[in-house]
C-alpha positions in Angstrom: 186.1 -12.7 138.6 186.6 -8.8 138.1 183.7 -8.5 135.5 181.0 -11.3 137.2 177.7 -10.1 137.5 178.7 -6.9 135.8 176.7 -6.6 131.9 179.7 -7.2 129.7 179.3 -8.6 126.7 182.9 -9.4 126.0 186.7 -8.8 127.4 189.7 -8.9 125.3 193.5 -8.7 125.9 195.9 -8.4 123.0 199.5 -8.3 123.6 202.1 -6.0 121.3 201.8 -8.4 118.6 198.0 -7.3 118.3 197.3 -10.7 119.5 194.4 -11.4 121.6 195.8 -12.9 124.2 192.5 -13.4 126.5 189.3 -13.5 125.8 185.8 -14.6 127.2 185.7 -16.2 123.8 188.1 -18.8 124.2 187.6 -19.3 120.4 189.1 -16.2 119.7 192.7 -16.9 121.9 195.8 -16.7 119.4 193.6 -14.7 116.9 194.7 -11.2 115.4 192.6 -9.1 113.0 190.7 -8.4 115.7 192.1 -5.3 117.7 190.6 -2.0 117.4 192.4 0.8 114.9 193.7 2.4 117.8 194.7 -0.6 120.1 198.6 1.2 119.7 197.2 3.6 121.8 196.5 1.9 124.8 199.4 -0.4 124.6 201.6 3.1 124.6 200.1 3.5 128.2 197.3 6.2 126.5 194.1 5.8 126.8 191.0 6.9 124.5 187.4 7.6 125.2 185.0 5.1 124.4 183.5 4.8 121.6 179.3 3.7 120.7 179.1 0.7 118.5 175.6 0.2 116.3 174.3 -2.2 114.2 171.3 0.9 112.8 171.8 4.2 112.6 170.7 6.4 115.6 167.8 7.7 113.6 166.2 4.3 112.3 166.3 3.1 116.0 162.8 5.4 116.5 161.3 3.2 113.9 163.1 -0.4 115.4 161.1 -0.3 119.1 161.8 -2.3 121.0 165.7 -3.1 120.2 167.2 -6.2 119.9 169.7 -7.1 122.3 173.1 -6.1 121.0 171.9 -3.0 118.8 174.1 -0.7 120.8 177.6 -1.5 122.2 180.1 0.6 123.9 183.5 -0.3 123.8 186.6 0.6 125.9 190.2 0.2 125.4 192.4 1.3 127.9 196.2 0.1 128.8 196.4 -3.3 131.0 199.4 -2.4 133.5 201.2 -4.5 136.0 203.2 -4.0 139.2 206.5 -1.8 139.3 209.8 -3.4 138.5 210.9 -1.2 141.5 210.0 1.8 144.2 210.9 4.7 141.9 209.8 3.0 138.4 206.2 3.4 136.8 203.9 0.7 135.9 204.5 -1.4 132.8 202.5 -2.0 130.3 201.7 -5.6 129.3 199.2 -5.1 127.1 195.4 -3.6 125.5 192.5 -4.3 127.7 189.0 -4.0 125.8 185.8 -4.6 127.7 182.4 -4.0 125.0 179.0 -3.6 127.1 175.9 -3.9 125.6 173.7 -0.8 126.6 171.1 -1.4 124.1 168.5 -1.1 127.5 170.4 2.1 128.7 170.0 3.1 125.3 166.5 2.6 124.8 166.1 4.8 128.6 168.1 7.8 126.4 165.7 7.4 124.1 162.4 7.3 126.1 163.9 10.3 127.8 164.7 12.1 124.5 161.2 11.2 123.2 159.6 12.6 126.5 162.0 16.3 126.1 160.8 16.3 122.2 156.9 15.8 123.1 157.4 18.2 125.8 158.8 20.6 123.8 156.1 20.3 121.4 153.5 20.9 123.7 155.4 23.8 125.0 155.8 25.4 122.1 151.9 24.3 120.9 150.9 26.1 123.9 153.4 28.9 123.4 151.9 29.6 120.4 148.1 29.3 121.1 149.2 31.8 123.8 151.2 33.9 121.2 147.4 33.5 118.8 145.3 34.6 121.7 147.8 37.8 122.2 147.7 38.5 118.9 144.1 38.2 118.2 143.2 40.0 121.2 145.5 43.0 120.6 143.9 43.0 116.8 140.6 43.4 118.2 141.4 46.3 120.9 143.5 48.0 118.1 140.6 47.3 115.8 138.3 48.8 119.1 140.7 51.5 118.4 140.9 52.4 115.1 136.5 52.6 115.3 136.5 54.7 118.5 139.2 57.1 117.0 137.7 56.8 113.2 134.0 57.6 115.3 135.9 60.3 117.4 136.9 62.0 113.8 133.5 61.9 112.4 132.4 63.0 116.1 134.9 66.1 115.5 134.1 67.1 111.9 130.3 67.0 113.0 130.4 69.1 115.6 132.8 71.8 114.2 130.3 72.0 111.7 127.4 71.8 114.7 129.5 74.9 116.6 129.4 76.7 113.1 125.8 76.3 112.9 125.5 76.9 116.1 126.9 80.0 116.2 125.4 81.2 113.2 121.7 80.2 114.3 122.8 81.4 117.7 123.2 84.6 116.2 120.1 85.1 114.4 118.0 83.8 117.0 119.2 86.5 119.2 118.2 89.0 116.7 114.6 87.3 116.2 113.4 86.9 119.8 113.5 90.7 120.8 111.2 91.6 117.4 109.5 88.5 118.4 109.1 89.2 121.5 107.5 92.8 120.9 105.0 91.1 118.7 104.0 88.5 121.4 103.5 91.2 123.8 101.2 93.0 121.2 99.2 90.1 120.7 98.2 90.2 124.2 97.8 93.9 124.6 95.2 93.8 121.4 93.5 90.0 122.4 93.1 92.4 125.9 91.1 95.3 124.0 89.6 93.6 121.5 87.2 91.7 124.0 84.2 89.8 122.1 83.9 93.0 119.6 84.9 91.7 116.2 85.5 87.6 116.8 87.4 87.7 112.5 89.9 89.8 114.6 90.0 88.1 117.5 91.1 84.7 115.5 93.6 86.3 113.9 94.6 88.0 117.1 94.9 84.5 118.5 96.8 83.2 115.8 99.1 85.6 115.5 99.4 85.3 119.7 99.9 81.7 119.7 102.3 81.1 116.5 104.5 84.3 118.3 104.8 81.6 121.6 105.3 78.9 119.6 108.7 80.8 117.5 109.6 82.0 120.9 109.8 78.7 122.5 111.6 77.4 118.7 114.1 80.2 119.8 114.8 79.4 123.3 115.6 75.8 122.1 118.3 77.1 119.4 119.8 79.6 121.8 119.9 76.8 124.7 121.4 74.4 122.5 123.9 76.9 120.9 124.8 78.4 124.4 124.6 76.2 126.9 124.6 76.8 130.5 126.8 75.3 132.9 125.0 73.8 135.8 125.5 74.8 139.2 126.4 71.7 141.7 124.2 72.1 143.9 122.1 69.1 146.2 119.0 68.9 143.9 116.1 67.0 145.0 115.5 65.3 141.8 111.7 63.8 142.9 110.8 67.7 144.0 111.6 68.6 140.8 109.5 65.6 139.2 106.5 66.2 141.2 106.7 70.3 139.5 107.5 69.4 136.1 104.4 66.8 136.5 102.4 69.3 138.4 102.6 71.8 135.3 101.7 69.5 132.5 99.1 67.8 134.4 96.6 69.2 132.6 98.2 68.4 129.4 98.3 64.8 129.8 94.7 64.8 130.9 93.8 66.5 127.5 95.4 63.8 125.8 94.2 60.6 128.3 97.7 60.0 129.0 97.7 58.3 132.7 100.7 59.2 134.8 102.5 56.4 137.4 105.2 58.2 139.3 106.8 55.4 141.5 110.3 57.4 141.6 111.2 56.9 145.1 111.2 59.9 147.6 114.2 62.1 148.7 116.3 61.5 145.7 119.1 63.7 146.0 121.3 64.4 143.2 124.7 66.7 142.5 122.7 69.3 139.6 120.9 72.6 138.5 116.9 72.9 139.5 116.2 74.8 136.7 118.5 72.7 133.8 116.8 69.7 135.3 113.8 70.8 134.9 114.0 71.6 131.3 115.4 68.0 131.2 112.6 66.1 132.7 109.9 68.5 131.1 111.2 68.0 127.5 111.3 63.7 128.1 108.0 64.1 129.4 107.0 66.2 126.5 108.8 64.0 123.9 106.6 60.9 125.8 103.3 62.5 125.1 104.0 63.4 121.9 105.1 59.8 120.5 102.3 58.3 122.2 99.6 60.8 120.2 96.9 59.8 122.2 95.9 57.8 125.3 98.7 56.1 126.8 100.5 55.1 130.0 103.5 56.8 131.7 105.4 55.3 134.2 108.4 56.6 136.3 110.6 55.1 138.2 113.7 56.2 140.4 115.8 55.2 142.7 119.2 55.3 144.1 122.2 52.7 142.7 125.5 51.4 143.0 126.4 50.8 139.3 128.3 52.0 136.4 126.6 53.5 133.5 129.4 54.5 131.4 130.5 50.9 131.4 134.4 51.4 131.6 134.2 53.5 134.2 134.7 53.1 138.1 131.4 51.9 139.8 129.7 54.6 142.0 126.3 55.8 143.9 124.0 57.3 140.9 120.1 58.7 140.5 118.7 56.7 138.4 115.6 57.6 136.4 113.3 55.9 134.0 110.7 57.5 131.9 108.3 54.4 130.2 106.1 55.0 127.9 103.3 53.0 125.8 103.6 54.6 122.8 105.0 52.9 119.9 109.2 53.2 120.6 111.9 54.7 118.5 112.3 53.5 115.2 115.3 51.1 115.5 116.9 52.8 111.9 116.7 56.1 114.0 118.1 55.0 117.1 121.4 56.0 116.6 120.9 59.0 115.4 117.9 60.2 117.4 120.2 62.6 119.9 122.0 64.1 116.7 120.8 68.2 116.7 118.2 68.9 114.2 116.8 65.1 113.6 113.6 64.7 113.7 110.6 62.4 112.2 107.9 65.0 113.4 106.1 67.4 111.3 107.1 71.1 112.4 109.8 69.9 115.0 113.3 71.2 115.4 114.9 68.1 117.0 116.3 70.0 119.3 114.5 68.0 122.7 116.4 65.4 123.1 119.6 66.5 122.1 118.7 68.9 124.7 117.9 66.4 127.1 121.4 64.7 126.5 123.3 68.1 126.9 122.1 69.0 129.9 122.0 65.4 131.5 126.2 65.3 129.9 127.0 68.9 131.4 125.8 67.4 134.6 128.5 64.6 134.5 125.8 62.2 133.8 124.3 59.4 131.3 121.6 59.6 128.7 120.6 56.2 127.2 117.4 55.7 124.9 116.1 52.1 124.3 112.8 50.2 123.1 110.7 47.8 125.6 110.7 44.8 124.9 107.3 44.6 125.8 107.0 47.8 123.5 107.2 51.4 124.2 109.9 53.3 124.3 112.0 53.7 127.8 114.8 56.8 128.5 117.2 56.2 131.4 118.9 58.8 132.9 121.7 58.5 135.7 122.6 61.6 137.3 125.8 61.6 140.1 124.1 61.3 143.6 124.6 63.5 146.4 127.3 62.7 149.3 124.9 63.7 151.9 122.0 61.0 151.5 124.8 58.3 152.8 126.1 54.6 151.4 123.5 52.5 151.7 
């Protein structure tokens, strides 16, 4: 009546004699062999914890699902005690009690729970280490990243300490050739003055010697800009005036060689900068424009005010932005790279000393230089320059 309804598969009771004494097998009454090793235990009045009976091995039951009923048994053995002979004596013992439960269902719940912990585990660590892979790769790349900027920076070092040298020494010597030169220019003039229409073999040569003298001078100014640079004043610049002048003075000039001008840079641009360096920007793009397009062409400018970031890693801000577009036939994409490195240049007689001009002064003012090809072709050079406080957010 104790165990009804309860899952127990089987109670015993052996007496001293290791006899079982009840059973719910009544075919096992009288019997002995049967008790456990340690049935002395219990009938001591100790008890012992119970113990897991199996028919397979914990591991082959993964490969046995579903189980059998009776694959796993748990077994107790505990002392059977009576009432006290008196107040002040303990219970007796009057024998081994053993109740064996078949848990092969609880079992198979440990198991399904186990199972679920191992996948989990898995798919934990799996994901662990995808995260781990994606760390790893990622940090390989920006240490890679790196390596190239610092490997470039290098390269970027040794060049220009050998660009300073230079610098320094042409620097130097075109200090010492633009006072002579000068002298001679200003002689040219003097004697083009007298000599009139008199002798036109001297004249020529007059002229010659006049226009080759302007020429070295203006060869000179661009070593000694490039070797010394100013630094530009910060003051409000407004960068379409200074469009509309640099325009204004090689407007003749670009009718001589067809080319038709399209300013559409917006009005009252007003940027932080130096008049003067930015003209000598804007004039040498310009110039560089014609030049490549050697001939007829079309040149279009635009400008206007942005909210953007040119420098790409950097904090997004109000900029002038400019764009000089040109129909000529672009930079040569094997040149690219290298076309704003000093003394580079694929014309005839140049000094390649424009652009890298261009990018100096358009650096010094805190701003950004880029070069590019249309897609449509032509050859386009953007310049953002930091925009004034006072023109306002828009």
């Amino acid at each position: 009546s104790v165990i009804g309804g309860l899952p127990v598969e089987r109670l015993r009771i052996f007496d001293f004699s290791h006899r079982v004494a009840y059973s719910t097998d009544k075919d096992e009454l009288g019997k002995t062999g049967l008790a456990p090793d340690h049935v002395d235990l219990a009938l001591k009045g100790a008890g012992k914890s119970p113990e897991l009976i199996s028919t397979i091995s914990p591991w082959k039951a993964w490969f046995h699902l579903p189980l059998s009923e009776g694959t796993f048994s748990m077994r107790a053995l505990f002392p059977l005690r009576g009432e006290p002979l008196g107040t002040d004596r303990a219970q007796p013992v009057m024998g081994a009690l053993e109740l064996t439960q078949d848990i092969t269902d609880d079992y198979e719940r440990v198991m399904a729970f186990q199972g679920i912990i191992v996948v989990m585990c898995l798919l934990s660590s799996v994901l662990l280490f995808g995260v781990l892979l994606m760390l790893i790769q990622r940090s390989e790349r920006v240490l890679a990243d790196r390596i190239l900027k610092n490997q470039k920076l290098e390269s970027e070092i040794h060049s220009n300490e050998k660009f300073v040298s230079m610098g320094r020494v042409v620097a130097s010597i075109a200090h010492e050739i633009r006072n002579p030169l000068g002298i001679i220019r200003s002689s040219a003039e003097l004697l083009l003055r007298r000599a009139g229409s008199s002798d036109a073999g001297t004249k020529r040569i007059l002229e010659a010697i006049h226009d080759e003298s302007v020429r070295l001078s203006q060869t000179v100014n661009d070593f000694l800009d490039y070797a010394r640079p100013r630094k530009p004043r910060g003051d409000v610049v407004d960068v379409s005036l200074v469009l509309d002048n640099v325009l204004a003075f090689l407007e003749s000039e670009f009718k001589r060689h067809g080319v038709e001008v399209e300013n559409d840079a917006r009005r009252g641009l007003y940027a932080i900068g130096d008049k003067d360096l930015l003209y000598r920007a804007f004039y040498n793009i310009l110039v560089n424009s014609q030049q490549a397009m050697s001939g007829p062409g079309q040149l279009q400018i635009l400008g206007d005010r942005v909210f953007a970031s040119p420098i790409g890693d950097g904090e997004a801000g109000w900029w002038v932005e400019l764009q000089f577009l040109d129909s000529g036939p672009g930079f040569d994409a094997a040149n690219l790279e290298s076309i704003l490195d000093p003394f580079f240049t694929t014309k005839e007689g140049g000094t390649g000393l424009g652009l890298p001009i261009v990018h100096s002064i358009i650096s010094g003012h805190g701003g950004v230089l880029k070069l590019e090809n249309r897609k449509e072709g032509g050859a386009v050079a953007r310049i953002w320059l930091p925009a004034a406080e006072e023109t306002g957010d828009e």
